[in-house]
Structure formats: C-alpha cells, structure tokens
C-alpha positions in Angstrom: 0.0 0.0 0.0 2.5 2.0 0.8 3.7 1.9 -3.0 0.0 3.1 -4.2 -0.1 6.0 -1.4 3.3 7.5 -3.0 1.5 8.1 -6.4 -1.6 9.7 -4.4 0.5 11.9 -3.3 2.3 12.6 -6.6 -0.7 13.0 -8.6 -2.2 15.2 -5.7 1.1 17.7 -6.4 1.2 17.5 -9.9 -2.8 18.4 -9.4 -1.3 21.5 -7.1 0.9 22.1 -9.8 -2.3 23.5 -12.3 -3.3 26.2 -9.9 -1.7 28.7 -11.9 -3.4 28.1 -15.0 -6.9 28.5 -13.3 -6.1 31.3 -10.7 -5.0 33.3 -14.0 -8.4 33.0 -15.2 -10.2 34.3 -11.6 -7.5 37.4 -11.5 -8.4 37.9 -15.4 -11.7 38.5 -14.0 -11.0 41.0 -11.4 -10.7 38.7 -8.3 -8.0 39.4 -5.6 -5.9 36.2 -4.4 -7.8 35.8 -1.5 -11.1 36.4 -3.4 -9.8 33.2 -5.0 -8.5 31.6 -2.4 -12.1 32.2 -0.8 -13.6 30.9 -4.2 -11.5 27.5 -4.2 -12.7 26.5 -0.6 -16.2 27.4 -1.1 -16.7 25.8 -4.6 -14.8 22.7 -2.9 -17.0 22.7 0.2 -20.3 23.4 -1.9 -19.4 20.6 -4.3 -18.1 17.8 -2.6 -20.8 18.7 0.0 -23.4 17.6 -2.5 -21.3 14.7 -3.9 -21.1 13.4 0.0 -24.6 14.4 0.4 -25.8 11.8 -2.1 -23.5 8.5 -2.4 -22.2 8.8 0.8 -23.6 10.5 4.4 -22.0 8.5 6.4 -19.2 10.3 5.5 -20.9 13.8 6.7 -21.1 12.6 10.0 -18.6 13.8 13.1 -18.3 14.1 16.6 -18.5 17.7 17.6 -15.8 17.3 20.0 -13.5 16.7 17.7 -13.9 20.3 15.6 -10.5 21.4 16.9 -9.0 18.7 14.2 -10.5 20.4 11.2 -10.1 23.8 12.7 -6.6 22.3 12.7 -6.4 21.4 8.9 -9.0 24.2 7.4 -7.7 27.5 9.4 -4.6 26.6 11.1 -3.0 25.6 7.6 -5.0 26.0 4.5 -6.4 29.2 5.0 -3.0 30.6 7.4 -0.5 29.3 4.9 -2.5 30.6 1.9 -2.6 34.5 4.0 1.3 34.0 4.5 1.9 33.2 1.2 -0.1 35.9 -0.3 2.1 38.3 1.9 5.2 36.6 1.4 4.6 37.2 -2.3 3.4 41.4 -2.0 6.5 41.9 -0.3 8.7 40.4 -2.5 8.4 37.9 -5.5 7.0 34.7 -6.4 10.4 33.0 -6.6 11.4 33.8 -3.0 7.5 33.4 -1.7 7.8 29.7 -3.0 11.4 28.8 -1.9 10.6 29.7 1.7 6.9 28.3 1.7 8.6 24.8 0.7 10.4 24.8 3.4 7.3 22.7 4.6 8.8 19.2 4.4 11.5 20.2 7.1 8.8 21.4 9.6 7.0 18.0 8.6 9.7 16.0 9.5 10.6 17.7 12.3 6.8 17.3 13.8 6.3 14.1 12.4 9.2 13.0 14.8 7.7 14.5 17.1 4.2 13.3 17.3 5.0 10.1 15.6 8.2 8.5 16.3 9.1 9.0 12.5 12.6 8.3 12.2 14.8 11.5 10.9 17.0 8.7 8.2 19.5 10.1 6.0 17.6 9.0 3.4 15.2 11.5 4.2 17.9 14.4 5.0 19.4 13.6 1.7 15.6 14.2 -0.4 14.9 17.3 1.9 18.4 18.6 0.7 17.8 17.7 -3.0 14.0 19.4 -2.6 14.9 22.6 -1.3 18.1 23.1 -4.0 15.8 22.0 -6.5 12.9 24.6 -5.5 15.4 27.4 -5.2 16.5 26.3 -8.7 12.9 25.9 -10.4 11.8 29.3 -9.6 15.0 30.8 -10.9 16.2 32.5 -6.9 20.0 31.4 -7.9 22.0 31.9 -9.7 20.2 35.6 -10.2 19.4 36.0 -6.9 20.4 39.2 -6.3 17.0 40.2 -4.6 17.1 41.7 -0.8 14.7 39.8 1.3 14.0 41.6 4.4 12.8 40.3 7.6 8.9 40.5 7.4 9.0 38.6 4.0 11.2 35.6 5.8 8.4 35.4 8.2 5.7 35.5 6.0 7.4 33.0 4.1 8.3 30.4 7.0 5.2 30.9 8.6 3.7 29.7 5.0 5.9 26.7 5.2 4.8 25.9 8.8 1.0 26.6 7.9 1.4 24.2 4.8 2.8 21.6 6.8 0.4 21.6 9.3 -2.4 20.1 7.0 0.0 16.9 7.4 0.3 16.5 11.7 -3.3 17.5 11.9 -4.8 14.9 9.0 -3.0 12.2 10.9 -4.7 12.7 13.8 -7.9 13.5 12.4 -7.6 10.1 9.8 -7.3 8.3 13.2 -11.0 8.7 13.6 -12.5 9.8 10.2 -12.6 8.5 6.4 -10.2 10.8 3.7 -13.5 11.7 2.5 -14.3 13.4 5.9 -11.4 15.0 6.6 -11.5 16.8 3.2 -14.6 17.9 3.0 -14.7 19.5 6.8 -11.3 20.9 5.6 -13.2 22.9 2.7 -15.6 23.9 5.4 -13.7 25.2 7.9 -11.3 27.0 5.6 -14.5 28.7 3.4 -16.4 29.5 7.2 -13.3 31.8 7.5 -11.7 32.9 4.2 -15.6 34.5 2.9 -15.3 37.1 5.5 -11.7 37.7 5.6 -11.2 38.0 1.7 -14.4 40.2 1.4 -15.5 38.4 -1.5 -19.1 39.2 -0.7 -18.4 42.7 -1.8 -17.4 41.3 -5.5 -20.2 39.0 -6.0 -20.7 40.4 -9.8 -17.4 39.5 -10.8 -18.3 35.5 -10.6 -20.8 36.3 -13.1 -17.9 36.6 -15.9 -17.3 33.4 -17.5 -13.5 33.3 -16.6 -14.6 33.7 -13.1 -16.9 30.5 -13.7 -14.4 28.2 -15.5 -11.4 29.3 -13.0 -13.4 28.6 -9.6 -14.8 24.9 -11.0 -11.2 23.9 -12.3 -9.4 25.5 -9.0 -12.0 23.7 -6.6 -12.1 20.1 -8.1 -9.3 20.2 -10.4 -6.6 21.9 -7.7 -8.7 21.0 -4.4 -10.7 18.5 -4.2 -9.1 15.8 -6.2 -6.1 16.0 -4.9 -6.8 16.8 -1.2 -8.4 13.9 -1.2 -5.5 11.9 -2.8 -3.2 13.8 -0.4 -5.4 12.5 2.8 -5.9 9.4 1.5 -2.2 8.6 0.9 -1.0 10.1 4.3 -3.3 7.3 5.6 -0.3 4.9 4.8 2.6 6.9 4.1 4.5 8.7 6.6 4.1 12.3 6.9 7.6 13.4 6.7 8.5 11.3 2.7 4.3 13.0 2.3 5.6 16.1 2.4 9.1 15.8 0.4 6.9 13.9 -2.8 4.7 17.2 -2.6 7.2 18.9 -4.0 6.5 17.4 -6.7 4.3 20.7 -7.5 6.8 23.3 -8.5 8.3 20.6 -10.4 4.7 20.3 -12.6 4.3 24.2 -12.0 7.3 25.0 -14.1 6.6 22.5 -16.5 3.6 23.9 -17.5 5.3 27.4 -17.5 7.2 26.1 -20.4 4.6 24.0 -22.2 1.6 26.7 -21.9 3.3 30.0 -21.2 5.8 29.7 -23.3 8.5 30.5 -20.3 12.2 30.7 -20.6 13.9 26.7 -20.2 17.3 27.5 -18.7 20.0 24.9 -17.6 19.4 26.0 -13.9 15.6 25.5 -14.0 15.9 22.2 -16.0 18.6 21.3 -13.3 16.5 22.2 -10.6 12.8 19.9 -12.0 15.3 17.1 -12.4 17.3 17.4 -8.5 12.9 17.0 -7.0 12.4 14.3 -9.5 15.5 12.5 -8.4 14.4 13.3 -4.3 10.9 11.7 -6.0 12.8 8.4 -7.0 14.9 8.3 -3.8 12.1 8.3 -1.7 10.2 5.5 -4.1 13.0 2.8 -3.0 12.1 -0.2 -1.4 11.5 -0.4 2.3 14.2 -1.6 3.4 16.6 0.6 1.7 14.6 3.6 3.4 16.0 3.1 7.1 
C-alpha cells in the first residue's frame, strides 16, 4: 500500500501544480488572491458537500468534539499558509514566496518525529536537501538571486511553510477517527467559514458572473482542491508524513513545466537542473522499504 499512497500523493502535487493556469483565469476577472482563495474553498465545500450528500452521508457525519482537528487542517493551515503566502509574495516575488513556503517538508519531519516517532534517516535528509536546491533552482532565486529579502517577508514566508505543513500533523490525527473523505470535505468547510469574511469576496459578488470567473473557480476547486486533497489524505493514511511532504514537492516541479509547455517561459539549464534534483528526491524516496532506514 505504501507503493500506491506514494502516487496519491504525486498525482495530488502535480494536481497543485495546475493552480496557476486556473487562478490566471479568476484574477483575469478581477478577483484578488484571496477572493480566489475564498472561491476555491467554497466551490470545494459546496461541491463535494453535495457529492457526499448523495453517495455517501455516512461520511458527513462527526463528533463535535472533535472540531478542533479540522479547525486544525482548514484554518490553522489551508487558510493561514494561503494568507502567508499571499504576503510573502506582495513583499517580494513569487520565486522567494515559493522557496521559503517549501520549506514545509523540514517542519513535517521535524513534527512528524515528534508526534510520531518517524525516524529522521538520511535518506530523508538527503531528499529534503535535494528538494529545497531544487525549488530554489525551479523558480529561478540562484544563480540571479540578487533580490534583498527583508525580515517581514522571511516570516511571511516560513510561517507559509509551517502553515502548509500543518495540514500533514493534523490529518494524521484527524484520519485516526474519520474517512479521507471526511477529513477533506470539513477541511473545505472550515477553511470557506473563515476565508468568505476575511477576503471580502461578498463585496465582489458580480465579478463570478464573468465566464472566466466561472471556469477558473470549478477547475481551481475540483481540479486543484478537491481531487487532490483527497488523494493527499488518503495517501498520508499509509505513508508517513515526513517522505508525504518531500513527494509534494512534486508541484513546483509540474508548475514550471507547465510554464514552459503553456506559457511559453524561458527553459534554462538551472531550471531544468533544478525539475530534475525534486524528481530525483521523488525516485529516492520510491526505493524499497528496506533501503529507506
């Protein structure tokens, strides 16, 4: 199993990977980032609300006591790392906004070992080290980076990373108790309960009428949220949480990709350099068991 919950979590990131191409459509209409950070939640809770409501109630059904571990996944890190990043990214650039919010998999193997007893191997040192040169690579930060990052920006950015990687410790727990199904959809909840206000999307209602608008929010919340959130949960069911978050990282990896494919975007040595250091942190990961220790 542990096998099939590697390529859940790949095909989750390369998933990730697409937000681009949709959240270009949602700021082509006029939305902010966190108007469409507000639309991907709610469109994801809306949905797959409906999609529960008929094959599969059961799955609608929690303990109220136990709110704290979707508070946990929804607020705590979807809609926390998505403000940090946001921030990260107005006070400096998208290259060092991403570098610093995949710093993730270090705070996920750090807390992992932590709450789980997941052993820190140098196997997993080794992918961490080949993830983060390869991010730094991918969104072009070195060689050219020449750009001063100042101190509110590193925090922004780390507390992004922390934020992201909190969806991991808390799904853990919360997949203890409830169905991948469950977790995801109270996830979407949570998150949309809290990112409507705060985004003051209610104020730009007219702008969902345009058919960018329309097309962006459906591919961003099933496309980018829903499928592979759900492939994410399901595959931290039986993978740890620490090689979870290092084969996420697969998503800059498909991001740039699709920069060159659909956008047209420079191919340099470094960024080709830096796509094939995650893949190779992808493969090390994949080796058998034993090999992992």
């Amino acid at each position: 199993m542990e096998k099939k919950a590697y390529l859940y979590i790949i095909t989750a990131a390369s998933l990730w990977g697409c937000i681009g191409v949709f959240l270009k459509l949602l700021t082509a209409a006029g939305l902010s980032s966190m108007e469409g950070v507000a639309v991907r939640v709610t469109v994801s809770a809306l949905l797959y609300g409906l999609f529960l409501a008929c094959t599969d109630r059961q799955a609608l059904r929690i303990d109220p006591r136990h709110w704290y571990y979707f508070f946990g996944t929804g607020v705590c890190s979807l809609l926390f790392f998505n403000w940090c990043y946001f921030n990260a990214i107005s006070r400096s650039s998208m290259s060092v906004a991403a570098v610093l919010l995949y710093t993730s998999p270090v705070f996920v193997t750090l807390m992992s070992a932590l709450c789980f007893q997941e052993k820190i191997t140098s196997l997993k040192v080794g992918a961490l080290a080949l993830t983060f040169a390869g991010c730094v690579l991918v969104t072009g930060l070195l060689p050219l980076g020449q750009q001063s990052v100042n101190l509110p920006t590193i925090l922004f950015g780390l507390g992004s990373g922390f934020g992201y990687a909190l969806y991991s410790i808390f799904c853990k727990f919360a997949l203890e108790k409830y169905s991948a199904s469950t977790v995801t959809f109270y996830t979407f909840l949570f998150s949309a309960a809290f990112s409507l206000p705060l985004s003051g999307l209610h104020r730009d209602l007219a702008l969902l009428a345009d058919w960018r608008a329309v097309v962006g929010g459906l591919g961003i919340g099933v496309v980018c949220c829903i499928l592979p959130y759900l492939l994410y949960t399901e595959g931290l069911r039986y993978a740890e949480a620490g090689k979870a978050a290092i084969l996420a990282t697969a998503e800059p990896f498909v991001a740039a990709l699709l920069g060159i494919l659909v956008y047209h975007e420079a191919v340099t040595p470094f960024k080709l350099l830096g796509m094939a250091a995650i893949f190779g942190a992808i493969l090390l990961l994949n080796r058998s068991p034993q090999k992992n220790s």
